[in-house]
C-alpha positions in Angstrom: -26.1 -70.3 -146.8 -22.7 -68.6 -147.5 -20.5 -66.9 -145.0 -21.4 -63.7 -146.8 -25.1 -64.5 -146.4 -24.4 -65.8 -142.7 -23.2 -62.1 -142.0 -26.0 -60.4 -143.6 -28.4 -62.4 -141.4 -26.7 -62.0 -138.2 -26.1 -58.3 -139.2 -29.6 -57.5 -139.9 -31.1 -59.4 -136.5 -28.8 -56.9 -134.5 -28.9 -53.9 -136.3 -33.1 -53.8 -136.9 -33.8 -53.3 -132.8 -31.8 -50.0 -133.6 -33.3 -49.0 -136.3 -36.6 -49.3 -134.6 -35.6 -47.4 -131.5 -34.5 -44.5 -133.1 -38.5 -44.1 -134.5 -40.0 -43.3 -131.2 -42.9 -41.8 -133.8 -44.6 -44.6 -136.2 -45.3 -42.2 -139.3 -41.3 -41.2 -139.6 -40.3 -45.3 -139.4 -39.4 -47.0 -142.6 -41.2 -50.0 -143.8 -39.1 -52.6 -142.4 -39.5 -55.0 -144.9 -38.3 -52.5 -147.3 -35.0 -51.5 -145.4 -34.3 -55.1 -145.6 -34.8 -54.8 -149.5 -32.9 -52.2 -149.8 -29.4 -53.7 -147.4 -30.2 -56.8 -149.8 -30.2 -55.4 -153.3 -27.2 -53.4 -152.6 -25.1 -56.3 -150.8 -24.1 -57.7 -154.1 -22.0 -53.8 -155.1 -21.2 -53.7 -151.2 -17.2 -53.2 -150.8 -16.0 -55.5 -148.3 -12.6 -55.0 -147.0 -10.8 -56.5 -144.4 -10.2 -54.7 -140.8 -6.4 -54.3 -141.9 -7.1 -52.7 -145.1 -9.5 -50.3 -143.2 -7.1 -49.6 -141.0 -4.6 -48.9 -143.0 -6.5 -47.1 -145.2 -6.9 -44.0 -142.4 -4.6 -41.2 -142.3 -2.6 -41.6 -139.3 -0.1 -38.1 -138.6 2.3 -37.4 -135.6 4.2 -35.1 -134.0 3.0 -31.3 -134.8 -0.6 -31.1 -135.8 -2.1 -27.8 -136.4 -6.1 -28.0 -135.8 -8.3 -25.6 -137.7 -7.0 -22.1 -139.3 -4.6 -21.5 -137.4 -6.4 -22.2 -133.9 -4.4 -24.7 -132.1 -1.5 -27.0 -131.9 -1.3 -30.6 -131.1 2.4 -31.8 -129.8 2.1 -35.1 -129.8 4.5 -37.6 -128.2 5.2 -41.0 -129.5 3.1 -42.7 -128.0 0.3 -40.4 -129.7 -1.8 -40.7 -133.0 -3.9 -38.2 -135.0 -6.7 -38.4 -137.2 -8.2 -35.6 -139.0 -11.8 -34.2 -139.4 -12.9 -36.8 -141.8 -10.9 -39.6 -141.2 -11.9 -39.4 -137.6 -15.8 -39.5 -139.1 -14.9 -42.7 -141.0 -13.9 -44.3 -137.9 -16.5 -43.6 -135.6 -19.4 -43.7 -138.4 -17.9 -46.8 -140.5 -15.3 -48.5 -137.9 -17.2 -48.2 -134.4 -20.8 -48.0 -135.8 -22.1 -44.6 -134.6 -24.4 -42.4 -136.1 -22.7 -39.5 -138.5 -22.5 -35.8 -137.6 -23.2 -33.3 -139.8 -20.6 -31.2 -138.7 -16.9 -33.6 -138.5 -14.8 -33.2 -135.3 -11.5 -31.2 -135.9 -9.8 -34.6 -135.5 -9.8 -37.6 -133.5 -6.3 -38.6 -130.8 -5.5 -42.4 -130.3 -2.9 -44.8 -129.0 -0.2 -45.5 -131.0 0.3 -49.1 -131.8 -3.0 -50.6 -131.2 -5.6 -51.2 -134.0 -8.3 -48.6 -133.6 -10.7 -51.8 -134.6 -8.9 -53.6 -131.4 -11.1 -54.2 -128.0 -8.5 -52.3 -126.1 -8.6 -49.0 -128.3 -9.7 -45.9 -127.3 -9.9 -42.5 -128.9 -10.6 -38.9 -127.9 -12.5 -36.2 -130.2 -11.4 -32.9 -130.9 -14.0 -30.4 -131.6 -14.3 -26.3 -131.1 -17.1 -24.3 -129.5 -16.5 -21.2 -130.1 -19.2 -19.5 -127.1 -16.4 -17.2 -126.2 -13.9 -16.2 -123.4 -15.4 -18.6 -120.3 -14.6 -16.8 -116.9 -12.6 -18.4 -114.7 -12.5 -16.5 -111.5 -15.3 -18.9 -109.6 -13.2 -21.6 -110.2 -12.2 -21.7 -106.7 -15.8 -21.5 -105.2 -17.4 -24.5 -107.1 -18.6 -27.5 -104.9 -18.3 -30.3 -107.0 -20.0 -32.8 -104.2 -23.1 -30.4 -104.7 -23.2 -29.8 -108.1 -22.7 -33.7 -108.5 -26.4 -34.4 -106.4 -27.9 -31.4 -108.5 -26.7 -33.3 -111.6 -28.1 -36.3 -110.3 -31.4 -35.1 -109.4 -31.5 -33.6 -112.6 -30.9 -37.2 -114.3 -33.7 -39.2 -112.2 -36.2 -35.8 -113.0 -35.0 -36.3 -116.7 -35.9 -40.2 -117.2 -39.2 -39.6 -116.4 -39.5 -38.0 -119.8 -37.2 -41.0 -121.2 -39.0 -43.4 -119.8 -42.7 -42.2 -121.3 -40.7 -41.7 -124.6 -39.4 -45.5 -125.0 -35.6 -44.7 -124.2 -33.7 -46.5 -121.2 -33.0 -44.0 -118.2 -29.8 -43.2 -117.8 -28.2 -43.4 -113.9 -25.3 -40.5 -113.0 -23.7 -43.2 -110.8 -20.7 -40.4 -109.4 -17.4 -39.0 -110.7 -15.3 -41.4 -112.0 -12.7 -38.7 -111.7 -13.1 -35.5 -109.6 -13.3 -32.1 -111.8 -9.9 -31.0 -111.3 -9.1 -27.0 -113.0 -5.0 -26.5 -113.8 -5.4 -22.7 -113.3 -2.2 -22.1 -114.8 -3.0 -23.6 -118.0 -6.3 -23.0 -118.1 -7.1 -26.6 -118.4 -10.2 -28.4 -117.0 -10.9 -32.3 -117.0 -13.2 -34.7 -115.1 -15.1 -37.7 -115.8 -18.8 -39.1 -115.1 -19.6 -42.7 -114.4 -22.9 -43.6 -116.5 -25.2 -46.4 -116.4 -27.6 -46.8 -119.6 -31.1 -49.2 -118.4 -30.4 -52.5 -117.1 -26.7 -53.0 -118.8 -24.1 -54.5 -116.5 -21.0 -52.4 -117.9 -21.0 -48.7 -117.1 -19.8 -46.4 -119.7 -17.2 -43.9 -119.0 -17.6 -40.2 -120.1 -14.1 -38.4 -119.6 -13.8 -34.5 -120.7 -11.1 -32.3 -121.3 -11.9 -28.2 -121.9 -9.3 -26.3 -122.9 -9.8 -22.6 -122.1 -9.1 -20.3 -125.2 -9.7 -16.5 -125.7 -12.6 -17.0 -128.1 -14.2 -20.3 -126.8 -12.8 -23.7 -125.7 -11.6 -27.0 -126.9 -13.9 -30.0 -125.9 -11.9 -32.9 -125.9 -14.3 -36.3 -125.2 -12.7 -39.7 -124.4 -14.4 -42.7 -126.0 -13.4 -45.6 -124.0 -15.4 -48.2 -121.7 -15.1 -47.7 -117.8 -12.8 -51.1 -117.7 -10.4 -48.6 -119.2 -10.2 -45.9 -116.5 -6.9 -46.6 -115.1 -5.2 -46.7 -118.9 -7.3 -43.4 -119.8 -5.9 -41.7 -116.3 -2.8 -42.7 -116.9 -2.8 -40.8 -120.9 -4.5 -37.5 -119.6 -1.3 -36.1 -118.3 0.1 -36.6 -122.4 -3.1 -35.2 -124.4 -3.0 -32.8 -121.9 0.6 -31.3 -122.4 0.4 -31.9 -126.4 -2.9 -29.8 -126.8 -2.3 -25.2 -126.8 -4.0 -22.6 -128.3 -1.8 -20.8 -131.4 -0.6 -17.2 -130.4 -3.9 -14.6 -131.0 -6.3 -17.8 -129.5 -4.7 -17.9 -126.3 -6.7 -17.2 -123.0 -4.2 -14.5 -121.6 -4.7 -12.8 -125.2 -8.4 -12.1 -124.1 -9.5 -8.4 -125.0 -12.6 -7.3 -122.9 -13.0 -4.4 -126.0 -12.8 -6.8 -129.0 -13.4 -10.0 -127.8 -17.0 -11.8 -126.5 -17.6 -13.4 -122.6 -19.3 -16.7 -122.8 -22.8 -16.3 -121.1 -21.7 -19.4 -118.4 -18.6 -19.5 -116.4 -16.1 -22.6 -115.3 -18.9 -24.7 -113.6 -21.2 -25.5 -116.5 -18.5 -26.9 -118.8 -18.4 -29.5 -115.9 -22.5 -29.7 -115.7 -23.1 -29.5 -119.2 -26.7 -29.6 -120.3 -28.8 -31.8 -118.5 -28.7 -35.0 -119.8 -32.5 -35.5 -120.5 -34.0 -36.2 -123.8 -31.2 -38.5 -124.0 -32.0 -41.7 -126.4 -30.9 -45.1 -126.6 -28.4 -44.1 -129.6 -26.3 -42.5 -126.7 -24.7 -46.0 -125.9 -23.9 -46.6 -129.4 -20.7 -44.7 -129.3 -19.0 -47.2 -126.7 -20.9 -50.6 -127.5 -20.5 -50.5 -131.4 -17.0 -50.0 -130.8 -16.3 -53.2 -129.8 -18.2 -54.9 -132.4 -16.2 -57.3 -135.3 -15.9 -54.9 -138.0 -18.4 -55.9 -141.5 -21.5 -56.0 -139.5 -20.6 -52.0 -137.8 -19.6 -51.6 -141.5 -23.4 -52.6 -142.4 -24.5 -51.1 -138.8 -23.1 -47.6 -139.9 -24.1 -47.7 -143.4 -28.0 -48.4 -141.9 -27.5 -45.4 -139.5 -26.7 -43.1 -143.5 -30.0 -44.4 -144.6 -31.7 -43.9 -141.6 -30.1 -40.1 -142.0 -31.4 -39.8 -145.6 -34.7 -40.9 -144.8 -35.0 -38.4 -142.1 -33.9 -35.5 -144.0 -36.0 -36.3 -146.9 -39.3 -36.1 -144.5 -39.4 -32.4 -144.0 -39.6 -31.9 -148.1 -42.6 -34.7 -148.4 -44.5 -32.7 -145.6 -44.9 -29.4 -147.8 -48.3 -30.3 -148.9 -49.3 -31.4 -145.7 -52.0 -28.9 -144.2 -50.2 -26.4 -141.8 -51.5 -26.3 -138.4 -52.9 -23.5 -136.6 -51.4 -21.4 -133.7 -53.8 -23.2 -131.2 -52.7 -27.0 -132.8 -49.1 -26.5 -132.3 -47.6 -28.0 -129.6 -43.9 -27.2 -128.5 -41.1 -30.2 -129.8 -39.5 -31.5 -127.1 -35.5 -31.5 -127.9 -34.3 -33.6 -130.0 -32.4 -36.9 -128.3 -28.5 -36.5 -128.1 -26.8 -39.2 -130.8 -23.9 -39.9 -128.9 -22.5 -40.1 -125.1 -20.2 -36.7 -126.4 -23.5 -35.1 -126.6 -24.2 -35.1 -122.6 -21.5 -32.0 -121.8 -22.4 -29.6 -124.5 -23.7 -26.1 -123.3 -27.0 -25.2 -125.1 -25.7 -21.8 -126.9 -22.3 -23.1 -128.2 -21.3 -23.1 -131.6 -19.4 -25.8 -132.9 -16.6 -25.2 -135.4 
């Protein structure tokens, strides 16, 4: 067997457990034998290139970085790196494995100087929601200890419904950094310490929100909880290099033009509750650290997976349509990635 064929094998045999947990229902599941076939047939026109070709094939930019139309400004310091909306997709869909988005982050911050394919790297997405102006004025009267055993008892009610649906439960083990609001720049950031099933590293969900006059900038660390100290330690940068253009700014807010977020300061921090959460919510830190052709081959499964999907709503048009009394409510679909856990339910992500 050749080293190409070697890779194939041990590529398939990790990536097929996947690709059978994300088919909780039978009748949506590809024949496996044919998804083999398929990875098979099209190894031969596969491009394999090396990690330092990938690498160096991404768009890296520094110093002033304008995100959107006009909507904010990154400053970064040297010791900062930027990629943009689709670069930043290649990375976390064909570097680190996870399952593409249909809508691209704005862009994607990372260590300068260290391989993004390297153990030790870390990123953090940029994405909009543009929900509108978020109050602040509670900001003083939120118990975080009590919100944090809410959250909780919101997790253990939640993998009930995980459980009886074939995903892991998923444990809200405490902060692994206190919510902490900078009023003055209207900058809020904490982090969660999760624990997916039975798996003996935690994974470590950081946030940043940065308050805007039309909706906030969600700014998600992807890093492993080993790498707390370094992350805590780079806050204090991404925090300084990241404003809102003049006409986005908070203090610009106009109560007869502009339109008030229906939550306030205290669910960016709570999020939506984390239920419906499926095993594809770990992929986002595991795959990361895998060596780099088989999350190549991983990712390019996830697309396929994503075809097939998309392609079943068109095949079901001559299936007989149910009746008022046979339909039964859909239960949400499961989040694809860890960033997924802190989005509020009504935002609208540009």
């Amino acid at each position: 067997m050749s080293i190409k064929d070697s890779i194939l094998a041990a590529t398939l045999a990790a990536a097929l457990p996947f690709t059978c947990a994300a088919y909780a229902n039978p009748e949506t599941a590809p024949d496996s034998a044919a998804v083999i076939e398929e990875i098979i047939e099209t190894d031969d026109s596969a491009q394999y290139i090396s990690p330092e070709e990938f690498v160096a094939s991404l768009e890296f930019k520094t110093g002033r970085v304008v995100l959107g139309k006009d909507l904010a400004t990154l400053n970064l310091p040297d010791s900062l790196v930027f990629l943009d909306g689709d670069n930043a997709q290649r990375l976390l869909v064909d570097g680190w494995g996870n399952p593409p988005d249909d809508v691209p982050p704005l862009g994607m911050i990372l260590p300068a100087g260290v391989s993004p394919l390297a153990e030790e790297s870390w990123g953090v997405t940029v994405e909009y929601e543009a929900s509108g102006y978020v109050s602040d004025e509670d900001a003083a009267d939120i118990d975080y200890s009590d919100m944090l055993k809410d959250m909780q008892a919101d997790m253990r009610e939640a993998n009930t419904w995980r459980e009886e649906n074939g995903y892991e439960p998923v444990q809200l083990v405490g902060w692994a950094a206190a919510p902490h609001y900078d009023a003055e720049g209207k900058k809020l950031h904490w982090a969660k310490e999760l624990k997916f099933g039975d798996s003996e590293a935690n994974t470590l969900n950081y946030n940043i929100r940065v308050l805007g006059r039309k909706g906030v900038l969600v700014l998600n660390f992807v890093a492993n909880m080993d790498q707390l100290a370094e992350i805590e330690a780079s806050v204090p940068a991404v925090l300084a290099a990241t404003e809102f253009n003049p006409g986005q700014r908070y203090a610009e807010f106009d109560p007869d033009l502009d339109t008030v977020a229906a939550y306030g300061l205290g669910a960016l921090v709570a999020g939506k509750v984390a239920a419906k959460t499926g095993l594809l919510a770990l992929l986002l830190v595991l795959l990361k650290k895998f060596w780099f052709i088989p999350v190549i081959l991983v990712g390019w499964l996830f697309k396929r997976i994503g075809l097939r999907k998309k392609e079943a709503p068109a095949e079901a048009v001559s299936a007989p349509v149910a009746t008022a009394a046979e339909t039964k409510p859909q239960e949400p679909a499961p989040a694809q990635t860890v960033m997924d856990l802190n989005k509020t339910d009504d935002a609208e992500k540009r």
